[in-house]
N, C-alpha and C positions, 0 to 999 in steps of 0.2 A: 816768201822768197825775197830775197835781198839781191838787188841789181845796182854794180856800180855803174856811176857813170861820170865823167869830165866836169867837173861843178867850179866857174869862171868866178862864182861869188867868192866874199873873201873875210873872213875878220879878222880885226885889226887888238891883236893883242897885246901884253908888253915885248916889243922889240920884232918883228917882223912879223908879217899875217902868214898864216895859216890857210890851207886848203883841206879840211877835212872828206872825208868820204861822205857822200852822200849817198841817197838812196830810193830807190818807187819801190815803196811799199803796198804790194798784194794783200802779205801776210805775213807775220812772223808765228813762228809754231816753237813751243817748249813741254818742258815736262818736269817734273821730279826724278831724282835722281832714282829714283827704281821702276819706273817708266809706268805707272799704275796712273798716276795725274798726268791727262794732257791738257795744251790747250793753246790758240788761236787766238795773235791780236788782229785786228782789219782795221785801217784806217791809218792815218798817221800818227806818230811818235810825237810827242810836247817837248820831248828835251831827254839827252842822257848825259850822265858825269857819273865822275867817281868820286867816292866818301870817304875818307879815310878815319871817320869816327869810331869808336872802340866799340859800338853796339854793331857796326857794320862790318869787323873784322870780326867780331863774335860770329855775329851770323853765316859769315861764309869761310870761317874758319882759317882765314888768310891775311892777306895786308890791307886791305880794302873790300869795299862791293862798287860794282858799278848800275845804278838808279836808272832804268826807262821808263818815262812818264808815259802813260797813256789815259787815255779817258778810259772810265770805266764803264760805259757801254760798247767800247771796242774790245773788251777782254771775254771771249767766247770758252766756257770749258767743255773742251770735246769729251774727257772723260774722267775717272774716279771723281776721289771726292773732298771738299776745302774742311780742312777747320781751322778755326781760330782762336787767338791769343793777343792779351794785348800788354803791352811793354810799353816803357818811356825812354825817349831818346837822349841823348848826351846834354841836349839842348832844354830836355823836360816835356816834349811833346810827346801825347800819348798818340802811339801807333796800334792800331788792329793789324796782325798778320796774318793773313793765310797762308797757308802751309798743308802740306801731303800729310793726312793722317796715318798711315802706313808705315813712310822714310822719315818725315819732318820736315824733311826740305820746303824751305820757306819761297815761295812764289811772288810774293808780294806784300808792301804792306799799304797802307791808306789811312783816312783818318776820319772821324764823324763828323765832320765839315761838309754844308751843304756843296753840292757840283767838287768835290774831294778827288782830285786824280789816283790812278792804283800807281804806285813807283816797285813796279815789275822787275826784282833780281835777276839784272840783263846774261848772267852766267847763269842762267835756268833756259835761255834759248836753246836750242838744237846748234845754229850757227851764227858763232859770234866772232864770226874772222873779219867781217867787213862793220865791226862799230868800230866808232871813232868816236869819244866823249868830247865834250865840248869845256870842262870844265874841269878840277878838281876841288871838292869844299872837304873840312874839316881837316887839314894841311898840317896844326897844331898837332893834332891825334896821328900822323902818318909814322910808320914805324922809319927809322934813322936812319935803314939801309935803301929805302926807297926812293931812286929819282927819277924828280918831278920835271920835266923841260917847264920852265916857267920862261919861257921866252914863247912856247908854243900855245900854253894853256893858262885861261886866268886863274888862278887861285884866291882859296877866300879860307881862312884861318879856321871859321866856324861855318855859322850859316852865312849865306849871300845876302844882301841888306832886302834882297825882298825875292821872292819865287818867281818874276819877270823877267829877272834879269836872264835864269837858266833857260827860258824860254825864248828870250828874245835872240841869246847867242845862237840859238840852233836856228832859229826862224834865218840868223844871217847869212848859214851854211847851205841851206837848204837850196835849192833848184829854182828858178822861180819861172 
């Protein structure tokens, strides 16, 4: 369950800060699009943003995905069942994904990196009215008709110069 609430912290992007929505997180709860996969994050979120990479509008069929990191001992599956596939990114990084054996709908992908976070396809939640991304990467790849407030959100052309930086922006958002 997702609770907003008044979040006084503030980052500082280009051209005036931001207050994104924050959040206490219980749980967030998703599924596949044919509702046979469930499943249950507990614990806090690492970071979310949107990609606008061309392996990311593949997969969700759209102009983007938007990325929830989580640790993957917080990714509980209440029910069916994952299989897997693995593909290479825009970047050349190979991704393991899970996905609904049934629908296909893809739930997450990760990588064989020790302590490897799951980056859970945040449009597989039940309710995604209250995220707020903290970021947009892969801005190159974004299709011509889509804008981007770039006074509100930092952009990064590709990847970001390192996976902290995505982490640290949300750590700024956050409640403390």
């Amino acid at each position: 369950m997702l609770t907003h609430q008044n979040n006084p912290a503030q980052m500082q992007a280009k051209g005036p800060s931001i207050k994104p929505l924050a959040y206490q997180v219980n749980s967030l709860v998703g599924g596949c699009q044919c509702g046979t996969l469930r499943y249950r994050i507990v614990g806090q979120p690492l970071t979310l943003y949107v990609c606008h990479c061309k392996d990311c509008q593949k997969q969700s069929s759209s102009a983007f995905g938007m990325s929830l990191w989580v640790n993957a001992k917080d990714f509980n599956l209440i029910s069916g069942e994952l299989s897997y596939y693995l593909t290479y990114g825009e970047s050349g990084t190979a991704k393991k994904c899970g996905y609904c054996n049934l629908c296909g709908s893809r739930i997450f992908h990760t990588s064989d990196q020790p302590n490897a976070v799951l980056s859970v396809k945040a449009g597989s939640l039940d309710d995604t009215s209250k995220l707020r991304p903290v970021a947009h990467i892969w801005t190159r790849s974004a299709q011509p008709w889509v804008v981007i407030d770039r006074q509100q959100y930092p952009c990064f052309e590709t990847e970001p110069p390192s996976d902290r930086l995505l982490t640290d922006l949300w750590q700024q958002v956050q409640p403390r």
